[in-house]
Structures are given as C-alpha cells and as structure tokens.
N, C-alpha and C positions, 0 to 999 in steps of 0.2 A: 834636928837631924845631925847626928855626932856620927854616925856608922858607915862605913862605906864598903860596900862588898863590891863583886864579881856579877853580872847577870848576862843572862842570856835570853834573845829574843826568839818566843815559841812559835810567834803570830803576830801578824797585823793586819789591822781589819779598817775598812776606810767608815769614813762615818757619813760621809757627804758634803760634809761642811769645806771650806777652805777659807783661807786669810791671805788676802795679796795673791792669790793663784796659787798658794800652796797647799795642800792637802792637809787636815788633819785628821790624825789616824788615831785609834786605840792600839798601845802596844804594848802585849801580851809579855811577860817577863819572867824568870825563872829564877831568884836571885838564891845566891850561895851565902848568907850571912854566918858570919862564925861563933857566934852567940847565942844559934838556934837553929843552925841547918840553916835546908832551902825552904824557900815559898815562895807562893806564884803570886804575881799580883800584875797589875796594868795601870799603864799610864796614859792619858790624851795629849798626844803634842801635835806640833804643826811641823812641819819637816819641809824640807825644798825638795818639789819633784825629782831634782838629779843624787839626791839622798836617801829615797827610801828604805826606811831597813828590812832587811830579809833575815827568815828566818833560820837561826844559828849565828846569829851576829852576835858578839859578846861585847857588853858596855862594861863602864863603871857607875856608880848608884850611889847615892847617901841615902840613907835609910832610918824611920824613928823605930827605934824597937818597941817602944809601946804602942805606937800603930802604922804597921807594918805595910798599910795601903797610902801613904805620906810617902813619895818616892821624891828623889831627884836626880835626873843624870848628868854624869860630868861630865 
C-alpha cells in the first residue's frame, strides 16, 4: 500500500461486536485516489466511544491500487 489519498466518511454502521468497550463499526468510505478517481469501499475498525466518526468526516488512507478493498487509515 504506496498510495495515499483523501476520503470521506458516507456511513457508519455498528456491527455489534466491541473490544475493551469499544465498538466496532463498518466505515463506509468514499476515497478521492488520483490514479483512478473516486471509489467507495469500507473498512471494520474498533474506535473509542468518545470518537465515533460521522458522516462527512474526511480522513487520510493508504491505498493498494490493485485492490482497492486493502485500506489503511492514517
């Protein structure tokens, strides 16, 4: 994962699960890559209750351009 773009969060949706009392969510993503436009993809992380992201919150992402569902955020 060498690429790092712009993303924004569409959606987040709980799953039920949590780790240490923290919730882990699916989060819906909208990334801006410069190499091929946007694509939507999702990531599962664990987030601390007093963090949840809302939708229109914009991250940063490293991204595998060959497969584009391989996220990470910085």
């Amino acid at each position: 994962m060498n690429n790092v773009a712009k993303a924004i969060v569409l959606g987040v949706k709980e799953t039920g699960r949590h780790l240490n009392y923290n919730p882990i969510l699916i989060i819906e993503l909208l990334v801006y890559a410069e190499d091929s436009g946007a694509f939507k993809t999702s990531v599962e992380l664990t987030v601390p209750r007093v963090s949840i992201p809302k939708m229109g919150d914009k991250w940063l992402v490293k991204y595998n351009s060959a497969k584009k569902d391989e996220i990470e955020i910085l």
